[in-house]
C-alpha positions, 0 to 999 in steps of 0.5 A: 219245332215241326209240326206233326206229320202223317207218313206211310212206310217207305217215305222220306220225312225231314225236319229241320232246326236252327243252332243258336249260342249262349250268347243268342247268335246264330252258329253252326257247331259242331258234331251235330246229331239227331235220334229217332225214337218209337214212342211207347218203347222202353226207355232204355230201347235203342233209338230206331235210327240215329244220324247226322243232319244237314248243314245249310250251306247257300249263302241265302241261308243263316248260321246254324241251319240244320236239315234232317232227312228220315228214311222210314224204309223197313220201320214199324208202324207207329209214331216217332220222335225226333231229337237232336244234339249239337255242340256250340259255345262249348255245350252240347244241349239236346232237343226235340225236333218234331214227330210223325205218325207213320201208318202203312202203305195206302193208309195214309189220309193223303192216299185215301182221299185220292182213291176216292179222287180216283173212283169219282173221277173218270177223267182230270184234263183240259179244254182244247182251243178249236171246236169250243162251244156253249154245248160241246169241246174236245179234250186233251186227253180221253177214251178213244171209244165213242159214247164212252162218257155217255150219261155221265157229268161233266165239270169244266170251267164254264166261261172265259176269266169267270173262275167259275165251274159248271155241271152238265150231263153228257149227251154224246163222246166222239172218240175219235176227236175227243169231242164232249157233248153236254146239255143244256148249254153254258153261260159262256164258252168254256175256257181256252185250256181249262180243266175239265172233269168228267165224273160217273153218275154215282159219283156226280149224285153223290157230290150233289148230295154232298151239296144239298147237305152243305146247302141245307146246314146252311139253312139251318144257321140262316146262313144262306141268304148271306152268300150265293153265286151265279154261274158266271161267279158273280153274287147273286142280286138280294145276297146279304153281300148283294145288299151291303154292296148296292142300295137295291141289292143288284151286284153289277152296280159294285165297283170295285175301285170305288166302292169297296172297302179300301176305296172308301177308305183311301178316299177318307184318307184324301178328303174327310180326314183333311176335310178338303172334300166337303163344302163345310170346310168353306164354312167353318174355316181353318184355326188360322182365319183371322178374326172378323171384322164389323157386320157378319157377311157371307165372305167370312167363316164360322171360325173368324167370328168365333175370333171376334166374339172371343176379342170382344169378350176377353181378348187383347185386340177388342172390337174393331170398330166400334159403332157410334151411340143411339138409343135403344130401338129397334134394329139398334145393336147392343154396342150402340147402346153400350156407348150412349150409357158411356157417353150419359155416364160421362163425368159422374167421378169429379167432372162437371154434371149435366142437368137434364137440359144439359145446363151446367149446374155450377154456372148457377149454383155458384157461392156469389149467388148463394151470398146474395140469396143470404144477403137477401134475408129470405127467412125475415121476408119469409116470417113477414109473408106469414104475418100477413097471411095470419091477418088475412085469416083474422080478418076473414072470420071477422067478416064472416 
């Protein structure tokens, strides 16, 4: 479907449609056809026009590619539906096509607008090579009379490759040459066949009004410090755009290839997302370094002794190299001591023990030398010990 269209009386409005088939495919039909119809007319009115469309026939075109011309020569003002029908895969289906609003000749938006383009503007043209300056040029087409455009406006785009415009008023206008003078000068030389404007004075303070009240609803959003412009087209320094661009807000610091959006962009896509443009991939390391070894050193990464505690806790490979006993002290490690307990616990589950002189208990302890300590009769002994002993005491109190 089209969208809606404006038109005056007398114009030629198109539209255009694809035909497709039941089957979904693409196809020409066949007896194509389209109506016109005034909307608000009785339903069994006439169509105000009827015809028949335009195939598309180029090879660049697809099946089905239909145009519709409607000359509105001699129609009523109002607005108009346009329907069409075509016959494919054995069906004749109908559809609405698009509409228009048709108004009369010169009231048109588009013919609006360019009375008032007419009104304001006095002269549309461009800058003539020679004779450019930062105060004056000639112009390619203009009055033939001198001080024609005297205290006017003039709009001229203000140096070369700025895109930019600029205002001034005009002071002089040599007919015979051409020649524009205005005041005061521009930034830079005006552009070698750029377009030049010149506009009344009315039509000037009234585009300036229109500014101002651009500028001031600006304002009234808080709006205005986001975006403003220099003569030469450049953001002012301290703009909101100004400060997301540079630190101290000054727009010449920008650069485009390195600092906008899509160069950081593709620079994080080359060096942060493979971390090959940061020092701390040297650090951290990759998943496949290999566990460390021994002692922490300044050659291996943060990832390779990660590896190493994890084998030293649960992992198949274990410690490397395990350090030799000592006991506990100070700068001592925790796997030293680990292995002087082994080496004290040694033997406890069935092996001889040690004494604490590190004699073995079972090279005295034998059953021969426990027979002869019976042999011996401790006990008697023992109990002859204790008789002398009693005498002792009795004799003692006697002497007492």
């Amino acid at each position: 479907m089209s969208q809606y269209k404006e038109a005056e009386i007398g114009d030629n409005v198109y539209f255009w449609f694809a035909a497709n088939g039941t089957d979904g495919a693409a196809g020409d039909g066949a007896t194509p056809l389209f109506d016109v119809r005034l909307a608000g007319a009785a339903a069994d009115a006439a169509p105000t026009a009827s015809g028949t469309p335009t195939l598309l026939s180029h090879a660049s075109y697809g099946a089905g590619l239909h145009e519709i011309l409607v000359d509105t020569d001699g129609y009523a003002a109002g607005e108009y539906a346009v329907f069409c029908t075509l016959t494919i895969s054995t069906v004749n289906p109908g559809g609405f096509v698009g509409s228009f609003k048709l108004v009369a000749v010169g009231a048109s938006v588009s013919s609006r607008v360019e009375v008032l383009r007419t009104a304001f503007i006095l002269q549309d043209t461009t800058i003539v090579t020679a004779g450019r300056t930062t105060t004056q040029c000639a112009l390619t087409a203009g009055a033939g009379d001198n001080d024609a455009y005297n205290g006017m406006y003039v709009i001229l785009d203000n140096s070369a490759g700025s895109g930019g415009f600029t205002a001034r008023k005009i002071t002089d206008y040599v007919g015979a040459s051409k020649t524009v003078v205005w005041s005061p000068a521009v930034t830079g030389t005006p552009e070698d066949g750029g377009r030049i404007i010149i506009v009344s004075g009315d039509a000037f303070n009234t585009l300036a009004n229109i500014s101002y009240a651009c500028d001031e609803a600006l304002k009234l959003e808080n709006l205005n410090h986001w975006m403003k412009e220099e003569e030469d087209g450049d953001v002012t320094t301290n703009s909101g755009l100004g400060k997301l661009a540079a630190t101290d807000g000054d727009w010449s610091k920008f650069v485009k290839g390195t600092d906008s959006l899509q160069a950081i962009r593709d620079r994080g896509d080359s060096a942060w997302v493979t971390a090959t443009g940061f020092a701390l991939a040297s650090v951290v390391g990759a998943l496949a370094d290999a566990a460390a070894a021994g002692e922490v050193t300044e050659a291996d990464t943060l990832m390779k002794y990660i590896k190493q505690l994890i084998n030293i806790l649960i992992g198949s490979a274990g410690v490397g190299v395990f350090p030799a006993e000592a006991p506990p002290a100070n700068g001592v490690s925790l796997a030293e001591i680990i292995r002087a307990i082994h080496a004290d616990v040694t033997g406890l589950n069935g092996d001889p023990m040690r004494g604490t002189n590190s004699a073995a208990l079972a090279s005295v302890c034998t059953e021969g030398r426990l027979g002869e300590l019976d042999a011996a009769n401790l006990p008697a002994d023992v109990d002859s010990v204790k008789a002398v002993t009693e005498k002792l005491d009795s004799m003692i109190e006697v002497i007492s």
